[in-house]
C-alpha positions as CSV (number, residue, x, y, z in Angstrom):
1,X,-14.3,119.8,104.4
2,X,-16.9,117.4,104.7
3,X,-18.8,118.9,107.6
4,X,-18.9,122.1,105.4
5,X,-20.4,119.8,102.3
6,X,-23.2,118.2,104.3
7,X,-24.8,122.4,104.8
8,X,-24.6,123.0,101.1
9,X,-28.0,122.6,99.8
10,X,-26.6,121.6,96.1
11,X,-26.4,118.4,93.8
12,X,-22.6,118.2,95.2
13,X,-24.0,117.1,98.3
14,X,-25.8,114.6,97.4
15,X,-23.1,113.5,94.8
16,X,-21.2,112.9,97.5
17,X,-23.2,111.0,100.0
18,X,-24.1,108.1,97.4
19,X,-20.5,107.8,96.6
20,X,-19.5,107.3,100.3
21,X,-22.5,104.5,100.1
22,X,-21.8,103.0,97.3
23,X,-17.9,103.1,97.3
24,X,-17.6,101.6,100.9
25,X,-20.3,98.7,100.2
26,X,-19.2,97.8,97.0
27,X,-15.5,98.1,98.1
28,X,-16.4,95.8,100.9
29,X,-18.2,93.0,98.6
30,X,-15.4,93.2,95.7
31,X,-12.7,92.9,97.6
32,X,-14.1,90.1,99.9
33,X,-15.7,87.8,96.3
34,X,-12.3,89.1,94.0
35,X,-9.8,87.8,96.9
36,X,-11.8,84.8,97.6
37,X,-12.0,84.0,93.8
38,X,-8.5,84.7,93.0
39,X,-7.0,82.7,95.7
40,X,-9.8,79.5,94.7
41,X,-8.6,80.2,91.0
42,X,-5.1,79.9,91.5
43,X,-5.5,77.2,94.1
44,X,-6.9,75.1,90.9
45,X,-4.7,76.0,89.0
46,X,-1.8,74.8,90.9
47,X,-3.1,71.7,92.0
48,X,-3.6,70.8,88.4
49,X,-0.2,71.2,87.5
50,X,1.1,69.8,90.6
51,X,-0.9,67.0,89.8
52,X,0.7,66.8,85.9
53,X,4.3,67.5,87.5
54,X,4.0,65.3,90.0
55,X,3.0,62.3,87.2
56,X,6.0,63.5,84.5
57,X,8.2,63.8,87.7
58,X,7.7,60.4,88.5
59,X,8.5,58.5,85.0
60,X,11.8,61.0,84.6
61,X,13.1,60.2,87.8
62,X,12.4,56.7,86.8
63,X,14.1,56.6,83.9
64,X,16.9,58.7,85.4
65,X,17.3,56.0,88.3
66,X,17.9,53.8,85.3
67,X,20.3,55.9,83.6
68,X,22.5,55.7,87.2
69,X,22.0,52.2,87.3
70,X,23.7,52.0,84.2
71,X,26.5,53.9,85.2
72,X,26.7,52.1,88.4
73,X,27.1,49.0,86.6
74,X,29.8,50.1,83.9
75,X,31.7,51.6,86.9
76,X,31.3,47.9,88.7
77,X,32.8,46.3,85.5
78,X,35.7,49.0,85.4
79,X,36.4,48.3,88.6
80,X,36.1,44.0,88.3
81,X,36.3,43.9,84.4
82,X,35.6,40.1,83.0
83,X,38.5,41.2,80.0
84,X,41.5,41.2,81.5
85,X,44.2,40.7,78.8
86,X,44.5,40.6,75.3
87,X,43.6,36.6,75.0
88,X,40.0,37.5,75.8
89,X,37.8,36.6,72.7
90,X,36.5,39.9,72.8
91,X,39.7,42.2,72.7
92,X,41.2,39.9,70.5
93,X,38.6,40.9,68.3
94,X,38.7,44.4,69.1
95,X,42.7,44.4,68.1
96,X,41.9,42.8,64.8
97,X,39.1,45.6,63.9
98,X,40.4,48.9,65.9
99,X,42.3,50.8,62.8
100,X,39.5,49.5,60.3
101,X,37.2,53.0,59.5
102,X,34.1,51.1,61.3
103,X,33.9,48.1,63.5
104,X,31.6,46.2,65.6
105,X,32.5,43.8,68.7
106,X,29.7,41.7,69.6
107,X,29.9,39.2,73.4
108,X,27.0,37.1,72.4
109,X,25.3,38.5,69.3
110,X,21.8,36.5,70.8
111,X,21.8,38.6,74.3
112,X,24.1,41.4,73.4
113,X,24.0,44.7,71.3
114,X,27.3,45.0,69.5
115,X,29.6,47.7,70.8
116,X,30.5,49.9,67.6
117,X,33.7,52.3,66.8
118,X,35.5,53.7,64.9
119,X,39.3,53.9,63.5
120,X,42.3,55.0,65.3
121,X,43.1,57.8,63.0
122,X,39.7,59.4,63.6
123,X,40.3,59.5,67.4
124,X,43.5,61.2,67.0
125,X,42.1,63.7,64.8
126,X,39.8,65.0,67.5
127,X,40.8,66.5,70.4
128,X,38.0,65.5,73.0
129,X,39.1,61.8,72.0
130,X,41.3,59.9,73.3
131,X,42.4,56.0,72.9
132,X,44.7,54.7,76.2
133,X,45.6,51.3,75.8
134,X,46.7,50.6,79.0
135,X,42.7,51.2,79.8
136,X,41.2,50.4,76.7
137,X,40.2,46.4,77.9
138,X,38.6,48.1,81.3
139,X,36.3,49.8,79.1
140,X,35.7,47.8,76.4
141,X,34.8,45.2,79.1
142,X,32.4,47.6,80.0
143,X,30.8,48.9,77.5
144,X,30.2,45.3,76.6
145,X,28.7,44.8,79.9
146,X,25.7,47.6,79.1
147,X,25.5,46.0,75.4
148,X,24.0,43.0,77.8
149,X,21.8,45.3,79.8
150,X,20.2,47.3,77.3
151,X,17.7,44.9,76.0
152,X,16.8,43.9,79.6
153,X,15.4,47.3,80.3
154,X,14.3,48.3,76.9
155,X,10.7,49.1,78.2
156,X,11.9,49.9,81.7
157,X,10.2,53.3,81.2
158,X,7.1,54.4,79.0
159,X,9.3,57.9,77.7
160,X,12.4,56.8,77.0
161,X,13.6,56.3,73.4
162,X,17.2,55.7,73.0
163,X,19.5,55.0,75.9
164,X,23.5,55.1,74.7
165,X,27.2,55.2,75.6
166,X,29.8,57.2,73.7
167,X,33.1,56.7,74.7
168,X,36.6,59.2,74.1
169,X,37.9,56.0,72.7
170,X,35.6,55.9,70.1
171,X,33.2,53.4,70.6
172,X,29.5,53.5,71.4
173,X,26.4,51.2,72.0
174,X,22.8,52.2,71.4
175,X,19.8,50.6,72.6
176,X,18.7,51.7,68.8
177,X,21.7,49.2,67.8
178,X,23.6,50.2,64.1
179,X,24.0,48.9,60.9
180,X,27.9,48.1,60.1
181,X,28.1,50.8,57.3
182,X,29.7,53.9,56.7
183,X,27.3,55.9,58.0
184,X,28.5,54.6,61.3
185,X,31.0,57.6,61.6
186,X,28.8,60.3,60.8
187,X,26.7,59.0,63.7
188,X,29.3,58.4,66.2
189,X,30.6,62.2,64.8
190,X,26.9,63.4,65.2
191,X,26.8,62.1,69.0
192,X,30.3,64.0,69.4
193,X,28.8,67.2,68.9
194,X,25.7,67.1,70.4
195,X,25.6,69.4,73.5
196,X,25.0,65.9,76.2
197,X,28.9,64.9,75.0
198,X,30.5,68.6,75.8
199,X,28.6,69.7,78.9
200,X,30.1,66.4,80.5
201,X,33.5,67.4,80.6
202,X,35.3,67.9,83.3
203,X,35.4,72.0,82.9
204,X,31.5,72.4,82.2
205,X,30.5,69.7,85.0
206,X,32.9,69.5,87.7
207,X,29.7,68.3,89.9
208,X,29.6,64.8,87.9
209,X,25.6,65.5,88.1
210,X,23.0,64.7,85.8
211,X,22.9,67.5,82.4
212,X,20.0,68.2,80.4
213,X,20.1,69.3,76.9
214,X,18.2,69.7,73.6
215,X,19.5,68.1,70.6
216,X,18.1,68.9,66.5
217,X,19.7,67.3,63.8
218,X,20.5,69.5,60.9
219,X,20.4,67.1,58.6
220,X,17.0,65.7,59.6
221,X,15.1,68.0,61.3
222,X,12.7,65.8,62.4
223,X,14.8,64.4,65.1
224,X,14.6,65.8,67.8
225,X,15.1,64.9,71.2
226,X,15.9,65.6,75.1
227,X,18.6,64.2,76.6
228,X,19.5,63.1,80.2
229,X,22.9,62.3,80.7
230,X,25.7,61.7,83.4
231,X,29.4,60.8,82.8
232,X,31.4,57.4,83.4
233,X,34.6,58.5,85.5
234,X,36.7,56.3,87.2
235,X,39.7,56.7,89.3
236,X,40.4,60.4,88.0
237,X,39.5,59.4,84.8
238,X,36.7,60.4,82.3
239,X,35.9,57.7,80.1
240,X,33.0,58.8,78.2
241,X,29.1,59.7,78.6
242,X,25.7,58.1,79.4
243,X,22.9,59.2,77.9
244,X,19.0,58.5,77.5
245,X,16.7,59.9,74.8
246,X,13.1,61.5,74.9
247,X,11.8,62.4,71.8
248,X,9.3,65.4,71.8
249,X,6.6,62.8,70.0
250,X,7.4,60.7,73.1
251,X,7.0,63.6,75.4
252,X,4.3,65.8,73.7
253,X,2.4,62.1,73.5
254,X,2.6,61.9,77.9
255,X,1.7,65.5,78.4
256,X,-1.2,65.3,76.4
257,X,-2.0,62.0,78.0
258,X,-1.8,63.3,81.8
259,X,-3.6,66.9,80.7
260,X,-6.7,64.8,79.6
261,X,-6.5,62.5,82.2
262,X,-6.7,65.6,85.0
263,X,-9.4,67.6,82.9
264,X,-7.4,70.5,81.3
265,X,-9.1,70.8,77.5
266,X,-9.4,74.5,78.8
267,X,-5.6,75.4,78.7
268,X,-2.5,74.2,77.6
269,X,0.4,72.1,79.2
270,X,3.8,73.0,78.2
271,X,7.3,71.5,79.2
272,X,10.4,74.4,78.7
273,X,13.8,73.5,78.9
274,X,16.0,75.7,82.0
275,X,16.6,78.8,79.0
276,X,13.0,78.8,78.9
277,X,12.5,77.6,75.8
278,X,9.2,75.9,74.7
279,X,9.9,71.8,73.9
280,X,6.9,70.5,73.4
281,X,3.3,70.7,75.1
282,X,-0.1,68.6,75.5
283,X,-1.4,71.0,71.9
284,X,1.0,69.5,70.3
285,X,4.4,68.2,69.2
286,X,6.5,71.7,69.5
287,X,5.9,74.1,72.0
288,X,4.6,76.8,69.3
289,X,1.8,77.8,70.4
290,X,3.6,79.2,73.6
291,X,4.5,83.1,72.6
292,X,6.5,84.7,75.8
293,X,8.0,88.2,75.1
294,X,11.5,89.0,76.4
295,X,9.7,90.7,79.4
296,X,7.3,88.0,80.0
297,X,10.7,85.4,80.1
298,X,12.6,88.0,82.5
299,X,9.6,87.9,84.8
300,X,9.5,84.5,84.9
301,X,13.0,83.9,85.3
302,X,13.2,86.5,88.6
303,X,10.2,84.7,89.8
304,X,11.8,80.8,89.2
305,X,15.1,82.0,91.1
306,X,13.5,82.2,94.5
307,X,10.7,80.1,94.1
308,X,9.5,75.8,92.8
309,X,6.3,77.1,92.3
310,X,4.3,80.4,91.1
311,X,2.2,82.0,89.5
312,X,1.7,85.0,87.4
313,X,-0.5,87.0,85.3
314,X,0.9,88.3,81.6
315,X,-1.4,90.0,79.7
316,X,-4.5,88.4,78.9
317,X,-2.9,85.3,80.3
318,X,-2.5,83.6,83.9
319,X,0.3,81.5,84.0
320,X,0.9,78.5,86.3
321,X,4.6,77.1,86.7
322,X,6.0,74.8,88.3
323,X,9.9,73.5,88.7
324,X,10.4,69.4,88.0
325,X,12.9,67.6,90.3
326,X,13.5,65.2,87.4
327,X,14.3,67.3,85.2
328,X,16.3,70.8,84.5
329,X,13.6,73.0,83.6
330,X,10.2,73.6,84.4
331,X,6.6,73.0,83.4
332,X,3.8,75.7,83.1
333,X,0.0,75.9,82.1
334,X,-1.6,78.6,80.5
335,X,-4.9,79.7,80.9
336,X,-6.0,82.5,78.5
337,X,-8.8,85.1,79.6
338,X,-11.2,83.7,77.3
339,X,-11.2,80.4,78.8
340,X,-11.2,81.7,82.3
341,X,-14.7,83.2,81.2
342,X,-16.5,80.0,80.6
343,X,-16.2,78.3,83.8
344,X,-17.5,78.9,87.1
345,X,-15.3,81.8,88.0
346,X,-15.4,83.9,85.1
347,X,-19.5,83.9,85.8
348,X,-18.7,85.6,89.1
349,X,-16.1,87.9,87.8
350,X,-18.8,89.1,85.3
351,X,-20.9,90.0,88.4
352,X,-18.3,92.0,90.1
353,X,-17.5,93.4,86.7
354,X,-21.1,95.0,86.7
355,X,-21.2,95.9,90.3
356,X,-18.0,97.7,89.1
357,X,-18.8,99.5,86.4
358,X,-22.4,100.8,88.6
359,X,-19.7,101.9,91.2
360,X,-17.7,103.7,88.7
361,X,-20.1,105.7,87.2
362,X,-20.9,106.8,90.7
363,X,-17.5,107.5,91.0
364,X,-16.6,109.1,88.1
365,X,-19.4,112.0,89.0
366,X,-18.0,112.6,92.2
367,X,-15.0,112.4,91.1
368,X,-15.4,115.7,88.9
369,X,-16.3,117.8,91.8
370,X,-13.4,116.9,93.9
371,X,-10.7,117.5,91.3
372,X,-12.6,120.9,90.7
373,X,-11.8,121.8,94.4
374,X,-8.2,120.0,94.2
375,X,-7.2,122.2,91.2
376,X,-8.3,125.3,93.4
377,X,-6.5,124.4,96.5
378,X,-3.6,122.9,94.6
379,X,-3.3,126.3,92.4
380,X,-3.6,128.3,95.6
381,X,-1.3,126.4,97.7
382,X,1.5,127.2,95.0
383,X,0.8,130.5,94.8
384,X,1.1,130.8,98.7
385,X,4.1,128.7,98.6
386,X,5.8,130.6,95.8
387,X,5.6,134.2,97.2
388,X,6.7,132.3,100.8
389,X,9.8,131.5,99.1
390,X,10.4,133.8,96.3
391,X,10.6,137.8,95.6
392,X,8.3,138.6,93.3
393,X,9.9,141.5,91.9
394,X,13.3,139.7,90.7
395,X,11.7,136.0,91.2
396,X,15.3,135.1,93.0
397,X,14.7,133.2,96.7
398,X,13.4,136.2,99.6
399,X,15.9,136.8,102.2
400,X,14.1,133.9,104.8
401,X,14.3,131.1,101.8
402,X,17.5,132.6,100.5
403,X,19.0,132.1,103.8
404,X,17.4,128.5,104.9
405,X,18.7,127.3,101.4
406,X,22.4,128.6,101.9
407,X,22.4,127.0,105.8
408,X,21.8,123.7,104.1
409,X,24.3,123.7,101.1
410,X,26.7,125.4,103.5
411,X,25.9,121.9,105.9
412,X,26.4,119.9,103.0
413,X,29.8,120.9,101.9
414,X,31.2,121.1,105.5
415,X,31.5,117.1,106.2
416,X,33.9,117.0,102.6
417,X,35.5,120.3,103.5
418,X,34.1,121.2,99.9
419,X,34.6,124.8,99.1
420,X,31.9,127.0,100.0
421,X,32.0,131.0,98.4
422,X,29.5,133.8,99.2
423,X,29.3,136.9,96.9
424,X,27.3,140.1,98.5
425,X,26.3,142.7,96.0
426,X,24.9,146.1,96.3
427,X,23.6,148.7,93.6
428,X,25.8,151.8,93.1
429,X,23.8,154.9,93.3
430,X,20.6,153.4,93.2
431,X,18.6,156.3,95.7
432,X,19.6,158.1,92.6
433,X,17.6,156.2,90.3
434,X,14.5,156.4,92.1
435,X,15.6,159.9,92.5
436,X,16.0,160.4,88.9
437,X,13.6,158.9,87.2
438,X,11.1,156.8,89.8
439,X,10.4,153.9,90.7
440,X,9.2,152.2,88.4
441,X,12.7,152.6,86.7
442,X,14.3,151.5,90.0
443,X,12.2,148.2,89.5
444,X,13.0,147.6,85.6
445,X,17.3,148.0,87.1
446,X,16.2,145.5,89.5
447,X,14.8,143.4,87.1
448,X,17.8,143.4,84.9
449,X,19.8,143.0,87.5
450,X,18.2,140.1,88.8
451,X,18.4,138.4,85.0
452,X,22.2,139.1,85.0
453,X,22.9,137.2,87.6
454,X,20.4,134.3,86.9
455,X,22.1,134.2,83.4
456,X,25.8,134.2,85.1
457,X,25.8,131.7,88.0
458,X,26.2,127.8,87.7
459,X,23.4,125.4,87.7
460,X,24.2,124.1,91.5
461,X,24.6,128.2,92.6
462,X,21.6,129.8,94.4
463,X,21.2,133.8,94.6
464,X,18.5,135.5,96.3
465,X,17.5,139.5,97.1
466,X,18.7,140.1,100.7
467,X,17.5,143.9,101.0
468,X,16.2,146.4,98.8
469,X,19.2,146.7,96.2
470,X,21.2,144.3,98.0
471,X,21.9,140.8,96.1
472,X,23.4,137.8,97.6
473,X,24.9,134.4,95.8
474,X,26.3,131.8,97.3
475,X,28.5,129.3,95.5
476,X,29.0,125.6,96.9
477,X,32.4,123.8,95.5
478,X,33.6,127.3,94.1
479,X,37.2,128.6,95.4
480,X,37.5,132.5,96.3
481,X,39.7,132.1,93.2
482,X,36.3,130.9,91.1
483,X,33.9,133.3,93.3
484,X,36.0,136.5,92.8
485,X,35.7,135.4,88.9
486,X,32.4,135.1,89.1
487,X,31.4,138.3,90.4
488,X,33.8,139.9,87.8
489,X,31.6,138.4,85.5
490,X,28.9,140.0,86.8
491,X,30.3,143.6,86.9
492,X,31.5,143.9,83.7
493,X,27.9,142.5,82.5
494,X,26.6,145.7,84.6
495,X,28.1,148.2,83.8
496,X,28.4,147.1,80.1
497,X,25.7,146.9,79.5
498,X,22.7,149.6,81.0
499,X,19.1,149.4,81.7
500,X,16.7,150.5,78.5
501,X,14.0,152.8,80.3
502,X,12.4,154.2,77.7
503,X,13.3,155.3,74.0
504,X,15.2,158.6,75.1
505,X,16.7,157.3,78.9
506,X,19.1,155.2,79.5
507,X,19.9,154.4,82.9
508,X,23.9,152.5,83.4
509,X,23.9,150.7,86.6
510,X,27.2,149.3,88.2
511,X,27.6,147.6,91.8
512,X,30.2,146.7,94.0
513,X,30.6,143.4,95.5
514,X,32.1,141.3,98.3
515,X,33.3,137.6,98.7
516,X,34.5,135.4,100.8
517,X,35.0,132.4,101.0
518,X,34.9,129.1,103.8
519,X,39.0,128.4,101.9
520,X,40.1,131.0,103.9
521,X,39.7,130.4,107.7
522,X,37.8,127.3,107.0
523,X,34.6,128.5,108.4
524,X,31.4,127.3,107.3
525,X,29.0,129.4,109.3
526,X,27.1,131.0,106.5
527,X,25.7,134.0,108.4
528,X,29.6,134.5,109.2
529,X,30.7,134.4,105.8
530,X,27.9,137.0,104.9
531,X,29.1,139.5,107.2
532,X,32.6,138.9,106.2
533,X,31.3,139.6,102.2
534,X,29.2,142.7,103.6
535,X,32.4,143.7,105.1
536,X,34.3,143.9,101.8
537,X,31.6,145.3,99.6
538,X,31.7,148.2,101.7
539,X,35.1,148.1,101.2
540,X,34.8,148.5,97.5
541,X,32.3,151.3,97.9
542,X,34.9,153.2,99.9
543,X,37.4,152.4,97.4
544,X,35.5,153.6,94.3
545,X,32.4,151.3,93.8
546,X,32.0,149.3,90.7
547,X,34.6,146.5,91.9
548,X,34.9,143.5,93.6
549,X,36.8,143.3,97.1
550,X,38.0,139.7,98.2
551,X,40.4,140.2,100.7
552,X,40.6,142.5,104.3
């Protein structure tokens, strides 16, 4: 095609000559700039917040090592506990104040926190509680035991808020301590029903690992807070649950801290827990300003399970994301198209953008001619490959289609042994119609009979015009039972039914017909089972015409 463009003397020509110019060099030089800039881009992008994770990673895993420390201790005093029977000061004072509604029992009330509880009759009244007295002074030992490290470590870690023990035996320490007040049993009930106490069990963590979770008060909205938290077993048994706080003022205060510190006023840090849900970010205290549709979060999710790292474009938006070892979710950055414009690369994209847009308008010229000559050949490709395949008289498949497409059904149903039918059919008398009243009225019965049957067989059926008034249908998954049914159908529709030549003639039309069918013998050679049809419907000629034959 092209050597017969270059001798046409027209505008085409030339048309086409700048566009092979233009599109190859400015192919070349956009591709080459756009993968360069994208892969510099993201490059940026990632190191930024592989910076950022790197630094949050860091204080969580510290504060986490603290958290294990904690437990490593309290297993320690399980396991050597300093209360050993009920003389001890301390469980003597735990025996005097255990069925009281709220208690306190303090080591030394200068170095220690107290370890608070509650009664006997509110354990028993939960299920997930439980008060064994046979290992009650192992663990009251050891909760006393963290009451003496908590204010050593206080501000072991810049993020933490709140570190705490809750026990099934109904006690608890904070490092926030308690005042000995009523109010001490809606807060040890409070702690009970956050998610850190449940996902500890032995059913939702048979691991023992660490669990994160997202707690908000109902009551006070305003507290809200991340928790890290790991359970105290020992020898088979589950004592209770560790836990450390991060409020998202805590948190939001750090990201926003690092994002300055690494130069990221141009897009915003966020910190999502491991349902993707927005916590808090460097904008501000709640992660709000981070709007993720349902596709976006699938996308992200897919990506996450195969990957620590990514990125990906959503919208008008590039994401950067990247999984924290610390901690059970995962930190992204957005960078909206706006403030990808201002720097350094979106200068540059705004010069491929023009060389674009000149190469476009070249294209979109050239473009019009070519469809103009795809149409053509399109259109006349069709039209070759529809009379290749059909009869344009009846528009059923031509005898070479009609007997490709019955080889492959026939192939198809052999492997299954699926039944496999073929009904011959040939005009009664139709020399006489020509005869009679021309051909043009031997076309319009060809017509009609062409619609009957179209209008008769199934959906999956394929019929095609074998000869001059000779039909052929062939039936895949149809018995000789359905087949012989079938071209019944057809029959009766014929010869009830005749052709409408003009207002005064009225041409009825009847044909006889022959099945057979691969049920019988089991052969699937098409071209066999035709002959075997032909066979019969010359059978039913001899026998009268205008009925179906299906056996020898």
């Amino acid at each position: 095609m092209f050597a017969k463009l270059t001798t046409i003397k027209n505008p085409q020509k030339l048309v086409t000559l700048c566009f092979t110019l233009v599109f190859f060099g400015a192919s070349l030089l956009m591709w080459r700039e756009g993968a360069m800039l994208e892969q510099a881009y993201i490059s940026d992008q990632r190191n930024t917040l592989d910076n950022i994770a790197s630094s949050l990673d860091k204080q969580l895993q510290h504060s986490v090592d603290i958290l294990f420390f904690y437990q490593q201790a309290m297993e320690f005093s399980l396991d050597t506990p300093f209360i050993t029977n009920n003389t001890h000061p301390g469980m003597k004072a735990f025996n005097r104040e255990r069925h009281k509604p709220w208690w306190s029992v303090s080591y030394d009330q200068r170095r220690t926190i107290p370890v608070f509880g509650v009664s006997e009759a509110f354990v028993e009244q939960h299920s997930d509680l439980m008060r064994n007295n046979n290992t009650i002074d192992r663990e009251l030992s050891a909760a006393l035991e963290l009451s003496y490290l908590l204010p050593l470590s206080r501000y072991a870690s810049t993020l933490q808020f709140n570190t705490w023990y809750i026990s099934r035996a109904g006690m608890f320490v904070s490092s926030n301590g308690h005042v000995l007040d009523k109010s001490l049993q809606t807060t040890f009930q409070r702690m009970l029903s956050r998610p850190s106490f449940a996902r500890q069990s032995l059913a939702n963590n048979p691991g023992r690992a660490v669990c994160w979770s997202y707690y908000q008060d109902k009551e006070n909205p305003e507290y809200q807070v991340v928790t890290a938290s790991i359970p105290l077993d020992y020898e088979g048994h589950w004592y209770g649950v560790i836990g450390m706080d991060f409020t998202l003022d805590v948190l939001h205060g750090y990201l926003k801290g690092i994002a300055e510190q690494h130069s990221t006023t141009d897009g915003a840090v966020y910190l999502l827990d491991s349902k993707l849900t927005a916590l808090t970010s460097s904008m501000g205290r709640h992660g709000e300003h981070l709007v993720m549709s349902p596709v976006d979060q699938a996308r992200l999710a897919q990506d996450m399970s195969s990957n620590t790292v990514g990125a990906l474009r959503m919208q008008n938006r590039f994401i950067t994301w990247a999984k924290l070892d610390s901690f059970d979710g995962v930190l992204i950055r957005e960078h909206n198209l706006y403030q990808g414009f201002q720097g350094d690369f979106g200068h540059i994209i705004m010069l491929l953008l023009f060389v674009w847009v000149m190469f476009t308008v070249l294209l979109t010229g050239t473009w019009y001619f070519i469809r103009r000559l795809v149409i053509n050949m399109s259109v006349m490709q069709n039209t070759l490959s529809w009379r290749a395949n059909y009869d344009t008289m009846t528009r059923l498949f031509n005898r070479g289609a009609f007997i490709d497409q019955a080889q492959q059904l026939s192939a198809s149903c052999r492997p299954n042994t699926q039944p496999f039918s073929v009904i011959q059919l040939d005009l009664d008398h139709f020399k006489s119609i020509n005869d009679t009243w021309g051909h043009q009225a031997g076309d319009k019965v060809l017509k009609h009979v062409a619609a009957v049957i179209s209008n008769t067989v199934r959906k999956q059926d394929i019929a095609g015009r074998v000869g001059g008034e000779e039909f052929c249908i062939v039936m895949p998954g149809a018995s000789i039972a359905d087949a012989t049914q079938a071209a019944e159908r057809i029959r009766e529709r014929l010869a009830s039914k005749p052709v409408v030549y003009s207002a005064e003639v009225l041409i009825a039309i009847s044909a006889s017909f022959g099945v057979s069918s691969s049920t019988e013998k089991g052969d699937y050679d098409f071209e066999h089972l035709q002959s075997v049809a032909d066979k019969r419907l010359y059978a039913a000629k001899e026998g009268g015409r205008n009925r179906v034959c299906a056996e020898d």
